[in-house]
C-alpha positions as CSV (number, residue, x, y, z in Angstrom):
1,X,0.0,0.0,0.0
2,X,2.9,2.2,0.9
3,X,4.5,2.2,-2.9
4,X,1.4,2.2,-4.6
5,X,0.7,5.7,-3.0
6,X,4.4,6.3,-3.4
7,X,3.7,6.1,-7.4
8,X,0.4,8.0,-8.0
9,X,1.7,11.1,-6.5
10,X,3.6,12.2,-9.4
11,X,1.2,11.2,-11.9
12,X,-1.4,13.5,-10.2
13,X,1.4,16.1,-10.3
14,X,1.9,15.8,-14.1
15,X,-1.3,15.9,-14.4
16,X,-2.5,18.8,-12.9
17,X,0.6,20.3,-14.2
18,X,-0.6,19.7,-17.9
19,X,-4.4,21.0,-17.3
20,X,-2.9,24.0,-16.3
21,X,-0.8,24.6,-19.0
22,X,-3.8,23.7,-21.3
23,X,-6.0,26.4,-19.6
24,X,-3.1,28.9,-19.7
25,X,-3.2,28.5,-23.9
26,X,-6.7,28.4,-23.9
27,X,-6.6,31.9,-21.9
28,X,-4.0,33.4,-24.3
29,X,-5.6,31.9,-27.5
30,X,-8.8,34.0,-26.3
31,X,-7.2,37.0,-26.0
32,X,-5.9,36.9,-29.4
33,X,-8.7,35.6,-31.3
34,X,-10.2,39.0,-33.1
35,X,-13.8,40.3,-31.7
36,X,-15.3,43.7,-31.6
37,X,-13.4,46.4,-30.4
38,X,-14.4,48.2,-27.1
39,X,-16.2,51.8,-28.7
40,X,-14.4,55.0,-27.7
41,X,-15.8,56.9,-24.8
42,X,-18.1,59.6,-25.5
43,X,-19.9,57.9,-27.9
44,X,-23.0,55.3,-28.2
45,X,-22.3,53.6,-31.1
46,X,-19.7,53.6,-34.0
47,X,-20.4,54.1,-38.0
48,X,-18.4,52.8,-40.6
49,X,-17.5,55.1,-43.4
50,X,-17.6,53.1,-46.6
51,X,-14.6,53.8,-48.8
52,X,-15.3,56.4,-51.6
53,X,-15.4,54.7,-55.4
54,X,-15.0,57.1,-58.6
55,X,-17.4,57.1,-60.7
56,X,-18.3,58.5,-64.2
57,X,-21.4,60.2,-63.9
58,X,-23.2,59.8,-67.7
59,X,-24.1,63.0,-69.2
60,X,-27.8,63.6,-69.7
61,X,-29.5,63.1,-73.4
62,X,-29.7,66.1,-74.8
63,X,-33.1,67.5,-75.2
64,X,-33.5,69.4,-78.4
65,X,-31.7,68.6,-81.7
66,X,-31.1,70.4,-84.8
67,X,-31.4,68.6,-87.9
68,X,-31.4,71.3,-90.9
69,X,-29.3,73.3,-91.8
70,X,-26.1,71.3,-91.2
71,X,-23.0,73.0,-89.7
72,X,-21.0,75.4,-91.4
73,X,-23.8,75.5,-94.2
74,X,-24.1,79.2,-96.0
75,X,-27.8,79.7,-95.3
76,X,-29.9,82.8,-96.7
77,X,-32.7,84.7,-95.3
78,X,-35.4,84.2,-94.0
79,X,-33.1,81.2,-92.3
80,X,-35.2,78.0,-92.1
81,X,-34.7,75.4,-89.1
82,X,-35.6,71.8,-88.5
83,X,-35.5,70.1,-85.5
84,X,-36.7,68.1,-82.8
85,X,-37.4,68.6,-79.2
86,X,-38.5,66.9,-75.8
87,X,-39.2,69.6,-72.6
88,X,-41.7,69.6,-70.4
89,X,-44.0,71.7,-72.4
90,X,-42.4,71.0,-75.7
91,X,-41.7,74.8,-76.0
92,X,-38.1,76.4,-77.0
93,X,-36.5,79.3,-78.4
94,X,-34.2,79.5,-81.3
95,X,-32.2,82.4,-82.4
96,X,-29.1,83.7,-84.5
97,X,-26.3,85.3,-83.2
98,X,-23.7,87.4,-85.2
99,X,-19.8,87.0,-84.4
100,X,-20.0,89.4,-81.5
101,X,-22.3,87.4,-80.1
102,X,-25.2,89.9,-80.8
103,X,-28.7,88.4,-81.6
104,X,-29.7,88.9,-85.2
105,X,-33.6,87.6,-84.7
106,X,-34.9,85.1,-82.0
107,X,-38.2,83.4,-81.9
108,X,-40.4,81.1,-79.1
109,X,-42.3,78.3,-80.6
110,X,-43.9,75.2,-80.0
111,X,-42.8,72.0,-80.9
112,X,-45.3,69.8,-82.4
113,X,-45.6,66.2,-80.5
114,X,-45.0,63.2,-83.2
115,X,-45.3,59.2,-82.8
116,X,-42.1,59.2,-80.9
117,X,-40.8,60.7,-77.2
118,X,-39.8,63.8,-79.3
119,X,-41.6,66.4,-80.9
120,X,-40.5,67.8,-84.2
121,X,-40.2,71.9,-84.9
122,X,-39.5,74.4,-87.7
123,X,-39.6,77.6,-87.8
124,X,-38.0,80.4,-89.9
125,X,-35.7,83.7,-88.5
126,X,-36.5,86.3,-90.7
127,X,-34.6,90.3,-90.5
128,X,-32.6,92.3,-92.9
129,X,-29.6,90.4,-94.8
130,X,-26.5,91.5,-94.3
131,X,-24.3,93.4,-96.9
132,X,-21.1,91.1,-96.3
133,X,-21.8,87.3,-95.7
134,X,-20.5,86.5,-92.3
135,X,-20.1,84.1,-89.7
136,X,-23.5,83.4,-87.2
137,X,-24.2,80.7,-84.5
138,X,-27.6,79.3,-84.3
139,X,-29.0,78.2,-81.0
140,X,-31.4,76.1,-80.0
141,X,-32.7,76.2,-76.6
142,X,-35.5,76.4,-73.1
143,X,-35.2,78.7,-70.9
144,X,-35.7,78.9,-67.2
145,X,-38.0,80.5,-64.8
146,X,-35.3,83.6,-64.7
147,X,-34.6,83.6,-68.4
148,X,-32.1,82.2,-68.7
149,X,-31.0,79.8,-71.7
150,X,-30.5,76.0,-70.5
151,X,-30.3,72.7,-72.8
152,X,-28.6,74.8,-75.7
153,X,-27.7,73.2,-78.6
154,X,-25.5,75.5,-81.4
155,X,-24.4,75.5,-84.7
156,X,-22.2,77.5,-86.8
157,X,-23.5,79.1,-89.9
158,X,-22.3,81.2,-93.0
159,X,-24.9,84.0,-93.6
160,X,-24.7,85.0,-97.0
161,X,-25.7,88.5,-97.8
162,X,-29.0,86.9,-101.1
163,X,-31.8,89.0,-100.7
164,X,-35.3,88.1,-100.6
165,X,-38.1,89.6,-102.7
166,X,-40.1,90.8,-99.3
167,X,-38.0,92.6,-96.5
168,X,-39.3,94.0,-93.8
169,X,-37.4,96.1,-91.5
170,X,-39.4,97.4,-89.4
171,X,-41.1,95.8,-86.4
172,X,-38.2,93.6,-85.9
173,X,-38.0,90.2,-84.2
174,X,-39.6,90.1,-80.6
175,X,-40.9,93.9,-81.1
176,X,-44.1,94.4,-78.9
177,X,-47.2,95.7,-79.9
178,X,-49.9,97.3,-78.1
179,X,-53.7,95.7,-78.2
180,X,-55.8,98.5,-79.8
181,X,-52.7,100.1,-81.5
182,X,-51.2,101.8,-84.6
183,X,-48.3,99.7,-86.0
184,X,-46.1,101.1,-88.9
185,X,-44.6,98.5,-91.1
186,X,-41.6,99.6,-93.1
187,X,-38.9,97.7,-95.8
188,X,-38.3,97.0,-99.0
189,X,-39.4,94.7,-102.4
190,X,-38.8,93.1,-105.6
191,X,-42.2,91.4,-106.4
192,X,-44.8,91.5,-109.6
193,X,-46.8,94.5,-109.9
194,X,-45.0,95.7,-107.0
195,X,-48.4,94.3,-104.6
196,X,-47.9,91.9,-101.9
197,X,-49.9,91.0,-98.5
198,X,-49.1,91.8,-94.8
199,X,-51.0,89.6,-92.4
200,X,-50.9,89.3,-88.7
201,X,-51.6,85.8,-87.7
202,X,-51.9,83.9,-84.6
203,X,-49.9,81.1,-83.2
204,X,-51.5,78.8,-84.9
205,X,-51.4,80.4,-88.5
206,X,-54.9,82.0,-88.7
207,X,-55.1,85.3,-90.0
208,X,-56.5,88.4,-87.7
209,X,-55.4,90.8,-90.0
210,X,-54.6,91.4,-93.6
211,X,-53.7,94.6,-95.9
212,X,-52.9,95.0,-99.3
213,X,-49.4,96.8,-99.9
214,X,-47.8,98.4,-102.7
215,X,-44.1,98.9,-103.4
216,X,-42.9,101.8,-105.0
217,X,-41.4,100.4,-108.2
218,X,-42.4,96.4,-109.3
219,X,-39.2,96.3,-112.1
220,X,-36.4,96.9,-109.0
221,X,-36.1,96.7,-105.1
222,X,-38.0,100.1,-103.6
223,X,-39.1,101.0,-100.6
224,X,-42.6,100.5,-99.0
225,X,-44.5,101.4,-95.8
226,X,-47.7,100.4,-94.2
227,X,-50.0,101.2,-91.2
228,X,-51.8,98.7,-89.3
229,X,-54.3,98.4,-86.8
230,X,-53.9,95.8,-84.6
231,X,-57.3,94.4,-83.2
232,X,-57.6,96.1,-79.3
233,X,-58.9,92.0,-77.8
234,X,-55.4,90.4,-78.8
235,X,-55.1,88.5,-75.6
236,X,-51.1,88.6,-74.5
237,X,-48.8,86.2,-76.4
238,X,-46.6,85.8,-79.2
239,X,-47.8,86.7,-83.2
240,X,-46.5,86.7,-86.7
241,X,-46.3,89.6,-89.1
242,X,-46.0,87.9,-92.3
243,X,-45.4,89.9,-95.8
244,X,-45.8,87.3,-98.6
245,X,-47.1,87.2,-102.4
246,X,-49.3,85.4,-104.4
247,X,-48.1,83.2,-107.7
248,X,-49.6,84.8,-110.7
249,X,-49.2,81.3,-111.8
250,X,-51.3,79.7,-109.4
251,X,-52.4,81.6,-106.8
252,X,-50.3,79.9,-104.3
253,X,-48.5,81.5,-101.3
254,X,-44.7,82.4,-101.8
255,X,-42.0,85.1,-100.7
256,X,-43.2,84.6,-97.0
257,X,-41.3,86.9,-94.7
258,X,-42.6,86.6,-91.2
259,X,-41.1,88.5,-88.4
260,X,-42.7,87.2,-84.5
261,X,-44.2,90.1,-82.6
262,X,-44.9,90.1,-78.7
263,X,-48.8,91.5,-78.1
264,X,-49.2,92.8,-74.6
């Protein structure tokens, strides 16, 4: 009995000697093993700031095209453009600016809606010719609550200084005219029998007014002039002076020269 106790004693002493060891590395492999970090004082919780990624942001589809005239075509006047357009309420401007960046004629019209997403437009710029051909931008464009011209689209343009058998002169583009007024139309013309037709028309091409003019010579360019009256329950909005001519052929409109007014 006395050497069997004699004998255990150390194997209880390597025993104990090894489970303590093992829950020594246990301890230290716990304390390395990764967990959450303790947050920093002052504050209840901790957001993670996700790494910042470049990206390209697309640009936006542009909203109005021009299809005719092409760029860097020599174009005569009155100027007619061709395009198409999708705003919010399908209406733009378009004007012509001369090298110094001066505007020649501008108009507002309404594009008119098609099969498609856009709506197509045309409209014509119509002022005096110049007497040297020169460089012009033409613009396309909306504008914003302030004015201001947003979604432009340009093209350059060679003016050329061909003269068109109806010019007038006077109003200009974007002139206003009073409800209940005198207007005096003034310019020039090459046409048969030295008669052609001013009419004031409405957005949508009906005619509110129309007077009989004569030229002063029907064999060269001369000088004519013209007073209107201009209906006093115009309601506010944008109009057309056209000056045009009839075929002696066959009756049929031609020469058309319209310059937009502003009734208010």
């Amino acid at each position: 009995m006395v050497l069997r106790s004699a004998r255990s004693a150390p194997r209880a002493g390597r025993k104990r000697r090894v489970l303590a060891v093992a829950a020594l590395l246990a301890c230290v492999l716990a304390a390395c093993a990764p967990g959450p970090r303790p947050e920093p004082s002052g504050s209840s919780s901790a957001t993670s700031t996700p790494s910042a990624t470049a990206t390209e942001t697309p640009s936006p589809a542009a909203t109005i095209t021009i299809d005719s005239p092409m760029a860097d075509a020599p174009v005569t006047v009155p100027v007619t453009i061709k395009g198409t357009a999708s705003t919010s309420d399908s209406k733009l401007v378009v004007d012509l600016l001369d090298a110094d960046g001066q505007p020649l004629c501008v108009r507002h019209i309404t594009a008119t809606p098609g099969s498609g997403s856009s709506a197509t437009w045309q409209t014509d710029l119509a002022f005096e010719p110049p007497d040297a051909e020169q460089d012009v931008t033409l613009r396309a464009y909306t504008q914003s609550a302030a004015g201001s011209a947003e979604n432009v689209v340009e093209r350059p343009l060679t003016l050329t200084t061909e003269r068109p058998p109806i010019i007038i002169t006077s109003p200009g583009c974007g002139d206003t005219v009073v409800p209940g007024g005198t207007l005096t139309v003034v310019g020039r013309a090459l046409v048969p029998e030295a008669q052609f037709t001013l009419e004031l028309r409405d957005a949508s091409g009906a005619a509110l007014l129309t007077q009989d003019v004569m030229a002063a010579d029907g064999t060269q360019e001369s000088d004519f002039s013209a007073t209107l009256d201009i209906p006093a329950g115009l309601s506010t909005g944008f109009y057309d002076l056209v000056g045009f001519d009839n075929s002696l052929k066959d009756g049929s409109e031609q020469y058309d020269f319209p310059v937009q007014l502003l009734v208010q």
